[in-house]
N, C-alpha and C positions, 0 to 999 in steps of 0.2 A: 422499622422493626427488622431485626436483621434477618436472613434464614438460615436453616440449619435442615437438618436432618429431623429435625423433632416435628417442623412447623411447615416444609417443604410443599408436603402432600395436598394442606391447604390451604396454600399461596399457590400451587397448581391450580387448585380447583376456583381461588375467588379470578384467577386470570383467565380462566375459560370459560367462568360464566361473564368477563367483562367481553372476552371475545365473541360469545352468543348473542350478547344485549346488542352489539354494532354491527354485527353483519346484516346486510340486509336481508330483510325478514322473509320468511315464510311460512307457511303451515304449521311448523313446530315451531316457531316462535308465538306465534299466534295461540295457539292452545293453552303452551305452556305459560302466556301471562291469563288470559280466559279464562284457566283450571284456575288461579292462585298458586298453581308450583313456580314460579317464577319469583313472586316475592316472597314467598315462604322460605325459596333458597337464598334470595339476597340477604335476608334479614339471618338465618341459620351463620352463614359464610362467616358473613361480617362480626357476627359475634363471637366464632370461633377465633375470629382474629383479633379479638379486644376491646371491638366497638361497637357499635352502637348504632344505626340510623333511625331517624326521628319517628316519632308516634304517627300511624297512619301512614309511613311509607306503602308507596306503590298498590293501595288500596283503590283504585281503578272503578268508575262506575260500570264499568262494560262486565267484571265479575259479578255485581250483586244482579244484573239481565240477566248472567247464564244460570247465576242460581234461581234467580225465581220463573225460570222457565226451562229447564232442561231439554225439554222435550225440542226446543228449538236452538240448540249450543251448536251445530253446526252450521247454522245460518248464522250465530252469531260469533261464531269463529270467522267465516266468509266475508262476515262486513269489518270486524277488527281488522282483520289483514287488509285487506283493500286499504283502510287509515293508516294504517301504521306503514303500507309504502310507500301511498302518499306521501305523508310525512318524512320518510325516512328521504324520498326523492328532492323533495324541498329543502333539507335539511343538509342536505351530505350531497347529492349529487348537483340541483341547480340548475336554471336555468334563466339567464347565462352562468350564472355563481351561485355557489351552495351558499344559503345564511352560515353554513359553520362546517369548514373543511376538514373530515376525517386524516388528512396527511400529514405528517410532520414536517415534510418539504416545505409544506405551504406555508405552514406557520413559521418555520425559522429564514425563510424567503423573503415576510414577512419581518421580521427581525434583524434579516441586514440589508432590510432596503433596496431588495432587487425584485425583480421579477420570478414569481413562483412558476417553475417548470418541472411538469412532474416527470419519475424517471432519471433525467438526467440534471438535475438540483445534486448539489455535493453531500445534503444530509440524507438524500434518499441514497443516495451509492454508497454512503457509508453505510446502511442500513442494509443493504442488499447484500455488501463484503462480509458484515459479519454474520448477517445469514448464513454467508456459503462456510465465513470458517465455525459455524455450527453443524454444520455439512447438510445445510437444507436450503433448498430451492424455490421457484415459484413454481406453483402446481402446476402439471402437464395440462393444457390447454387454457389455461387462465392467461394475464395479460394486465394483473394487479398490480401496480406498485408496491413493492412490500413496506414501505413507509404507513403504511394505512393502520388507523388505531384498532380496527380488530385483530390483523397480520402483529404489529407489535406486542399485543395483548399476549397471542399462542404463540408469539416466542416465547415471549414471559413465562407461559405455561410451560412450554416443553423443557425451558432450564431448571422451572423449580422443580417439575416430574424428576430432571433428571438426579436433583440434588436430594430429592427425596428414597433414590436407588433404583428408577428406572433403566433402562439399557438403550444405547443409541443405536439405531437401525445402521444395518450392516450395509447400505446402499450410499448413507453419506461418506464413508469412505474416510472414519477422522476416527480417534478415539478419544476418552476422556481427556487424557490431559494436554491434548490438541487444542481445546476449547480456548476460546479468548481468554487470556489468563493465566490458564491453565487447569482450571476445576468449573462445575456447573455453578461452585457458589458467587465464583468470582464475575463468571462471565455474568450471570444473572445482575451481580451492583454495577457492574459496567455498565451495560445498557439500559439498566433503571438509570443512573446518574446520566449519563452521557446521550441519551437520548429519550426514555419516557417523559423525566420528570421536567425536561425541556421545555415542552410542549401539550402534555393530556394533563397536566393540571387544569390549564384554560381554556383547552377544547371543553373539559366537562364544564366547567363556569359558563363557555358560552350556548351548550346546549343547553341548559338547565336556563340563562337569558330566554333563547330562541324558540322553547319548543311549542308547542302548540296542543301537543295530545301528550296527556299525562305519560302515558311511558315512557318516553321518552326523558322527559324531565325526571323521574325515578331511575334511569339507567342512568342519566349522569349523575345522581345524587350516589347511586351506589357506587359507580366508577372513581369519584371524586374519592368516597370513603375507601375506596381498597388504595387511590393513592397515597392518602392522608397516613395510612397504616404502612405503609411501604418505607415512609422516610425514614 
């Protein structure tokens, strides 16, 4: 689906809820799938954008506890988050190796049969270049790859924001038509072709394989469907 101006706003928004779903988790992520505002939004998003995902997504047994017991929903926010680190640690970060590598480094490393190094792999340094010529950086005291499919995800957002008539902070030092390409629409099918659709199509396949705690497996059912909608 192409973007425009009409549809931007919420191509923004299904890219920052895909970037919420993979950051590792915390308090507010924890609530917000506990309350049901988390699949309420995925299912909203998705639909705004054409589709559809399947009856009984992201309908989580840990929601129907908080509802029949309120009175104990911050114990049982407490123990959800505890699982879903767990899991997210198992899953993404590994020990020695993640079952399913959040980087794109990895996987296209992977793909030409060398050795995945994160950082200094050629598809993360491209990934870091056109960062900068978006005129943004890796956050002050982080030390992320920006390869990483959340980091991808909120670029994703911030081009579609932009193409929706957001304004580009006066600190990256670039203007519109600086941007890869030379407009946010363009930059935005750049790095969807030339580097998302690369690789987070089967990141989501192999979490949605790998997972172990239902959410998990629902954030990539929904991440799969905003890429499906992308093409």
């Amino acid at each position: 689906m192409a973007i425009d101006k009409e549809n931007a706003s919420v191509w923004a928004t299904a890219w920052e809820m895909a970037a919420f779903s993979f950051r590792y988790p915390n308090r507010e992520t924890a609530e917000a799938v506990v309350s049901g505002e988390w699949t309420a939004a995925a299912v909203e998003i998705v639909e705004a954008l054409g589709g559809k995902l399947p009856e009984g997504f992201g309908q989580l047994p840990v929601m129907e506890e908080a509802q029949d017991a309120p009175q104990e929903a911050d114990a049982i926010v407490d123990t959800f988050l505890h699982t879903i680190r767990a899991e997210a640690t198992r899953l993404f970060v590994g020990a020695p190796t993640p079952a399913c590598s959040p980087y794109e480094g990895v996987w296209r490393a992977a793909d030409d049969g060398v050795q995945p190094l994160l950082f200094v792999n050629p598809h993360s340094m491209e990934v870091e270049r056109f960062c900068k010529a978006c005129g943004l950086g890796r956050p002050e005291g982080t030390n992320e790859p920006l390869d990483h499919v959340a980091t991808e995800c909120e670029l994703m957002q911030f081009l579609a924001a932009l193409a929706a008539g957001a304004t580009l902070p006066e600190e990256g030092g670039i203007t519109v038509d600086q941007l890869p390409d030379g407009s946010p629409e363009a930059a935005y099918d750049q790095f969807l072709l030339t580097h998302v659709n690369t690789w987070m199509p089967r990141f989501a396949e192999k979490v949605m394989e790998e997972a172990r705690v239902p959410f998990y497996g629902a954030a990539a059912e929904y991440l799969k469907a905003v890429l499906d909608l992308a093409k």
